[in-house]
N, C-alpha and C positions, 0 to 999 in steps of 0.2 A: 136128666140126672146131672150134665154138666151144670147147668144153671145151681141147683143145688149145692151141689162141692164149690162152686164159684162164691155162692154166698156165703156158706158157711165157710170156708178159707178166710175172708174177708173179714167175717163177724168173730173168729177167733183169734185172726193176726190183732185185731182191730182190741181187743180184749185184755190180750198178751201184753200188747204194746202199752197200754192205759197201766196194764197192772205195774208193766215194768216202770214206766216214768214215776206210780204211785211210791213204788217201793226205794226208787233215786230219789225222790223228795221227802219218804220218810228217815232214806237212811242218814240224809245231811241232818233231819231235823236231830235226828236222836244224837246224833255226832256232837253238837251243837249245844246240846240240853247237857249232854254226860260230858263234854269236854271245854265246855266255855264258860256253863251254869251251874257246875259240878249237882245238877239235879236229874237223874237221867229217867227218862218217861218208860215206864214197864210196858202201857197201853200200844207204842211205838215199838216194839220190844216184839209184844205177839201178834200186833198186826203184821211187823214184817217175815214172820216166821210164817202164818198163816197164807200170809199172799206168795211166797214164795213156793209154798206146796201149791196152791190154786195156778199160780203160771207155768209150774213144770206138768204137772196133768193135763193142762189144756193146751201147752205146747207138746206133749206128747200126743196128745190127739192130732193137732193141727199134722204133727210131722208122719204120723201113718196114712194122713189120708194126702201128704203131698208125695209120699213114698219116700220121704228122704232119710228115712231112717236106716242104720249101719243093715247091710245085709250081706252073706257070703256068697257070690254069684257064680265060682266056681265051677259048680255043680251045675246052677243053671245055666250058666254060657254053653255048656255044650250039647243041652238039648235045644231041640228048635222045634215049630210046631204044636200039635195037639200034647204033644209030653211034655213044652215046657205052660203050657196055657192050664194042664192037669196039676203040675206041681205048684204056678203062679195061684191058681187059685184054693190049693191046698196051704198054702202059706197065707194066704187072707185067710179061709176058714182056722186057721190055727189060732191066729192071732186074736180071730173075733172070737172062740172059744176061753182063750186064756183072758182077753177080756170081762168078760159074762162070766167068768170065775172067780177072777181076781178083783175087776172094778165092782160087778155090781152086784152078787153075793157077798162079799165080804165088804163092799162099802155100804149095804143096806146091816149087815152085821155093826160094823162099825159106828152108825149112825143110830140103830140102837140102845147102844153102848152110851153114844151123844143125848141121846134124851134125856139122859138120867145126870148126865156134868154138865154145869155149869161154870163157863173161863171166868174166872178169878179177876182177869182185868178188863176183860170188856164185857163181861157180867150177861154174855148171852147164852142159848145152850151151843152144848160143843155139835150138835147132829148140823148143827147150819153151817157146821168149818167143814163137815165128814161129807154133804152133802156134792163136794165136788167130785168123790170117785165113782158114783154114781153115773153123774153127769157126766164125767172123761169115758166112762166105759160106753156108756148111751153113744156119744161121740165119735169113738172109734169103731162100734160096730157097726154105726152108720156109713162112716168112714169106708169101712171093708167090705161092704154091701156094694157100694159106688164102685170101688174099685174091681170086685168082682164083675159088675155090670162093663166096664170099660173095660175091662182084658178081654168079656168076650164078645163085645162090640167091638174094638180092634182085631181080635180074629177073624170074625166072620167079615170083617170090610176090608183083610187083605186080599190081594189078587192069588198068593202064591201060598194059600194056608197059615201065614210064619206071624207072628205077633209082630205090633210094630210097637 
C-alpha cells in the first residue's frame, strides 16, 4: 500500500505541477494577446478556467491522501487508542462517503449533462471537462482506503496500543 500512495502522490504532485506551469504560461500568453495585441484569445480564456477546476480536484485529492487538509483535532487529541483509531477511521469513512456522493454521483450526473454541450471555444463535448469529478472522487476514495489501511497498520505495529 505504501508503494501505491508513494506513486500516486508523485503521479498527481507530478500532474498539478504541469497543470500549474500550463496555466503560468497561458496566463502571460492571454495577458499579452489582450494587452499588447489588443486581440485577446477566448480558447486561452476557457482553457484556463478549465485547468484550473482540474488542478483544484486533483490537488484536493492529492491533499486527503497526504492528510494535510484543514481538520479540528480538538476532539481528537484527547482520545488515545482504540477511540481515537474508531473515530480516525470514521472520518476517512465520512470523507470517502461524501466523496462517492458528491464526486462520483453527481459527476457521472454532470457529465451526462456534458454529452449533450458542446464548448463554444474549444469545440469539444463538455463530459471530457466534467470527467475530472469522477476521477477526483475515484482518487480520494482510494486515497481513504490507504489511509484507513495505515491507521490500522500503525496500530497494530505500536507497542502500547496508541496510534503513531
Amino acid at each position: 500500500m505504501d508503494k501505491l500512495k508513494i506513486m500516486m502522490d508523485k503521479i498527481l504532485a507530478g500532474v498539478c505541477a504541469t497543470l500549474l506551469a500550463f496555466m503560468t504560461v497561458l496566463a502571460t500568453y492571454q495577458v499579452i494577446t489582450r494587452y499588447v495585441f489588443k486581440s485577446p484569445s477566448t480558447i486561452s480564456e476557457d482553457l484556463l478556467s478549465y485547468s484550473f477546476v482540474w488542478v483544484s480536484l486533483l490537488g484536493t485529492a492529492l491533499v486527503f491522501g497526504q492528510k494535510d487538509h484543514m481538520r479540528l483535532s480538538l476532539f481528537s487529541d484527547k482520545l488515545k487508542g482504540i477511540k481515537q483509531l474508531v473515530l480516525s477511521i470514521s472520518s476517512e469513512l465520512l470523507v470517502a462517503a461524501i466523496a462517492v456522493i458528491v464526486f462520483l454521483v453527481g459527476g457521472k450526473e454532470f457529465m451526462g449533462v456534458g454529452a449533450m454541450q458542446i464548448s463554444p471555444t474549444l469545440d469539444i463535448q463538455m463530459h471530457w471537462i466534467y470527467i475530472i469529478l469522477p476521477l477526483s472522487g475515484v482518487l480520494i476514495v482510494i486515497y481513504n482506503f490507504i489511509n484507513i489501511f495505515q491507521l490500522i497498520q500503525g496500530y497494530n505495529g505500536s507497542s502500547k496500543g496508541e496510534m503513531q
